[in-house]
Backbone bond lengths (Angstrom), bond angles and torsions (degrees), N, CA, C in turn:
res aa  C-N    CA-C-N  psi(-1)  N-CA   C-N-CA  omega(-1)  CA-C   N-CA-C  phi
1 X - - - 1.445 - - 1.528 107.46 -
2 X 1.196 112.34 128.36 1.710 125.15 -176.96 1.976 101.34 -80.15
3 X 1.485 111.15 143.09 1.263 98.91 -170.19 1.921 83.47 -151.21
4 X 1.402 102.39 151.23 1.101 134.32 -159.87 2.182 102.53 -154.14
5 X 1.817 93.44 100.25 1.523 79.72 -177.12 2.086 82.70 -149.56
6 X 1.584 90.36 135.13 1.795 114.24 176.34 1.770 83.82 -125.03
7 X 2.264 62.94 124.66 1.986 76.37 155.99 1.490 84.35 -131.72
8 X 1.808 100.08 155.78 0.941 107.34 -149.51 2.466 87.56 -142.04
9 X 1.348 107.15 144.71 1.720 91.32 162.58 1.358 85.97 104.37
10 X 1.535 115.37 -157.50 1.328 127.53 -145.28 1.472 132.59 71.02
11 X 1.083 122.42 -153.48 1.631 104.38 176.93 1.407 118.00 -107.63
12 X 1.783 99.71 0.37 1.716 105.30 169.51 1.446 119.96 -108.90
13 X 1.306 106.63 -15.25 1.363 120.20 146.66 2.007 103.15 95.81
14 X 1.184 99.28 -25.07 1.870 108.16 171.70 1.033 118.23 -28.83
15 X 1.383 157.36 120.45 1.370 163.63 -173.84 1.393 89.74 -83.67
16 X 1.720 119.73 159.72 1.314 130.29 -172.18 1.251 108.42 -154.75
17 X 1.113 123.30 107.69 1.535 118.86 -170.41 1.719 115.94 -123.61
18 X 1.780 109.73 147.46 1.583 93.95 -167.67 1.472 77.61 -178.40
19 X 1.966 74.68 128.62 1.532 118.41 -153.00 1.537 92.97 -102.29
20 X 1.234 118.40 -175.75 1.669 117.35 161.34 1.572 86.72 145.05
21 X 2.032 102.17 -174.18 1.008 120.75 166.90 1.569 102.46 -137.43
22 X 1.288 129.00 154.30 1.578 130.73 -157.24 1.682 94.73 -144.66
23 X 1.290 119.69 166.61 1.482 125.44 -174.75 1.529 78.35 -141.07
24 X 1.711 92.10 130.24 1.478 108.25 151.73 1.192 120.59 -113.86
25 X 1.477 132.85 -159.85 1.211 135.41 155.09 1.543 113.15 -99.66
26 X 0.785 136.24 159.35 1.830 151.56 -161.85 1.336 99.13 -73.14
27 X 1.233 122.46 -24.30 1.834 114.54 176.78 1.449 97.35 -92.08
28 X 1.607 126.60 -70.07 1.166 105.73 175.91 1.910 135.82 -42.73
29 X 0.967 106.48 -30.58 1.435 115.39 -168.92 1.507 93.91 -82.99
30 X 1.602 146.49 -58.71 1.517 127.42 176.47 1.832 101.98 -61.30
31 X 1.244 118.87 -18.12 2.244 92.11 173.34 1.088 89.92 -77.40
32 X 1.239 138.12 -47.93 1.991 111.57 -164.67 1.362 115.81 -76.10
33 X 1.738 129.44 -20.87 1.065 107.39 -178.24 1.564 97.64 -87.86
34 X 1.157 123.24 -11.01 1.695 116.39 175.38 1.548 105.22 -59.65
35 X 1.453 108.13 -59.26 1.208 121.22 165.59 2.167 121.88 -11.12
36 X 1.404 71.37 -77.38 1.805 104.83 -170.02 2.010 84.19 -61.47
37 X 1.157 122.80 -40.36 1.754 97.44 175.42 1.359 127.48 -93.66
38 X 1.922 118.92 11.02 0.983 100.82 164.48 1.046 136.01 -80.19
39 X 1.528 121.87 166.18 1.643 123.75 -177.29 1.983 106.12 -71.75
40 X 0.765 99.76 128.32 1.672 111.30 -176.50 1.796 103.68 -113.19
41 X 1.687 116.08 160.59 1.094 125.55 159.03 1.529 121.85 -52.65
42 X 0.945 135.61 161.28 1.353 130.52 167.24 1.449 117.00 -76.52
43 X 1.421 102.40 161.81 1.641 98.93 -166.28 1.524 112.30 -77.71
44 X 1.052 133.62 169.99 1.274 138.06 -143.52 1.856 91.53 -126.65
45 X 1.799 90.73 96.05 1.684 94.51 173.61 1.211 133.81 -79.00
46 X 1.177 111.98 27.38 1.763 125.61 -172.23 1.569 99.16 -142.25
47 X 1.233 118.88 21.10 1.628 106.40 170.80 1.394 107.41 -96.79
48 X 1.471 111.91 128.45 0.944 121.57 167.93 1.933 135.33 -80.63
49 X 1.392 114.83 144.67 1.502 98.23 171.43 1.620 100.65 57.89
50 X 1.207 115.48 -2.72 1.694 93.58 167.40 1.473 117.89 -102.32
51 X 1.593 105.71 167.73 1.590 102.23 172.25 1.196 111.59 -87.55
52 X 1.665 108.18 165.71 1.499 143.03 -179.72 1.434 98.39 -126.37
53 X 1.594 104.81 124.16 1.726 116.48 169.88 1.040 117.51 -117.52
54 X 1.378 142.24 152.94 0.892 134.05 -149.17 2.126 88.05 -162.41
55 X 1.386 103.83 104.66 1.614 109.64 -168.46 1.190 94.23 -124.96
56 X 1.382 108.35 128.83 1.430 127.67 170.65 1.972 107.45 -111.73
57 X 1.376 117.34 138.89 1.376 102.72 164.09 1.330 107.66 -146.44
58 X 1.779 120.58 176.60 1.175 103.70 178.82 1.082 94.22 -174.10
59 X 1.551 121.05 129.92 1.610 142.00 172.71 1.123 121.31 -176.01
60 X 1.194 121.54 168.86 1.442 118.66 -176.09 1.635 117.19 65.74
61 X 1.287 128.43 14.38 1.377 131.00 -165.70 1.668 104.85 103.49
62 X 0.948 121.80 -49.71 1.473 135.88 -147.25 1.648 114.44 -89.11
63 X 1.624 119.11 111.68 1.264 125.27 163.94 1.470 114.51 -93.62
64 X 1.137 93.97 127.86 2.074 101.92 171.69 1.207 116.00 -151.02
65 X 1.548 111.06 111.76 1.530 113.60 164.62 1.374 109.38 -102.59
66 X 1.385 110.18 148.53 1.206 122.49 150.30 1.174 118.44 -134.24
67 X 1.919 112.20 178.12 1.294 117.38 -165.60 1.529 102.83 -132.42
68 X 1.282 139.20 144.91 1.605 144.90 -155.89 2.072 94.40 -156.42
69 X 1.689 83.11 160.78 1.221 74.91 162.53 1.891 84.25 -146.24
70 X 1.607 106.21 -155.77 1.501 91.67 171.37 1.547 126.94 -71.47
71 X 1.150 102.08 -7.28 1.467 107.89 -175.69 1.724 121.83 -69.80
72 X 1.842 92.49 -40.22 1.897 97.23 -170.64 0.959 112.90 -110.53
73 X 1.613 107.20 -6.32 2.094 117.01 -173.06 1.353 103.42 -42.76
74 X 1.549 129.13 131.97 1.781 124.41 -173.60 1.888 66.43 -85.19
75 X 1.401 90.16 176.95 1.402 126.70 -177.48 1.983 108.97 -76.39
76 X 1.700 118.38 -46.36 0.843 99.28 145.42 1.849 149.95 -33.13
77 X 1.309 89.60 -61.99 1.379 80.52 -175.32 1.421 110.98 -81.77
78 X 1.057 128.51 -0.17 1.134 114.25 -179.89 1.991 108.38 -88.62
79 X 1.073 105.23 -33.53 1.714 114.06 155.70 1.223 100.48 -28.53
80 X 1.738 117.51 -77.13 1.336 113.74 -169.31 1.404 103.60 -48.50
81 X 1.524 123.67 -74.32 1.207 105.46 -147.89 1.679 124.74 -77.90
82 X 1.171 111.66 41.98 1.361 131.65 -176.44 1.426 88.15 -117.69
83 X 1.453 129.43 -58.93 1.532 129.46 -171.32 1.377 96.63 -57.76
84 X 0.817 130.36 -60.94 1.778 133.30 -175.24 1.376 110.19 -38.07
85 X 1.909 122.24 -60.95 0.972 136.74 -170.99 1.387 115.49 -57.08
86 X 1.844 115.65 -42.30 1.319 123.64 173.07 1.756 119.00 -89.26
87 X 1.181 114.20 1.56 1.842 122.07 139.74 1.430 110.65 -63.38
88 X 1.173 115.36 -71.98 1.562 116.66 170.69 1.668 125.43 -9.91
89 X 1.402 92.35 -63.20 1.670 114.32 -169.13 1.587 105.07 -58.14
């Protein structure tokens, strides 16, 4: 699965972006894209010093971005994009 995820905010404010493609297994990979299509709260325009993510993915036929900030991120994706971030490093 091809993945495309910007975090963006904090208190230095630098956008961080990180591209790649990752292999899951078939259980993990349908909870995050279930994940990535649920309907969430709206993002929270008065948070301060927090991040905004912005995850795009795509395999299997299927493009889906979404956008989070700390307020609506489900817990899935935010797993991922912590796993992603600490590949990176």
């Amino acid at each position: 699965m091809k993945y495309k995820v910007v975090v963006e905010g904090g208190i230095i404010g630098a956008p961080r972006s990180y591209e790649g493609e990752i292999n899951m297994g078939p259980m993990e990979e349908n909870t995050l894209l279930a994940a990535l299509k649920e309907v969430v709260k709206p993002n929270n325009d008065r948070l301060r010093d927090g991040f905004s993510y912005k995850v795009t993915v795509e395999g299997d036929g299927e493009y889906i971005r979404s956008d989070y900030d700390d307020s609506n991120i489900p817990n899935t994706v935010l797993e991922f994009v912590q796993k992603i971030r600490n590949h990176s490093q």
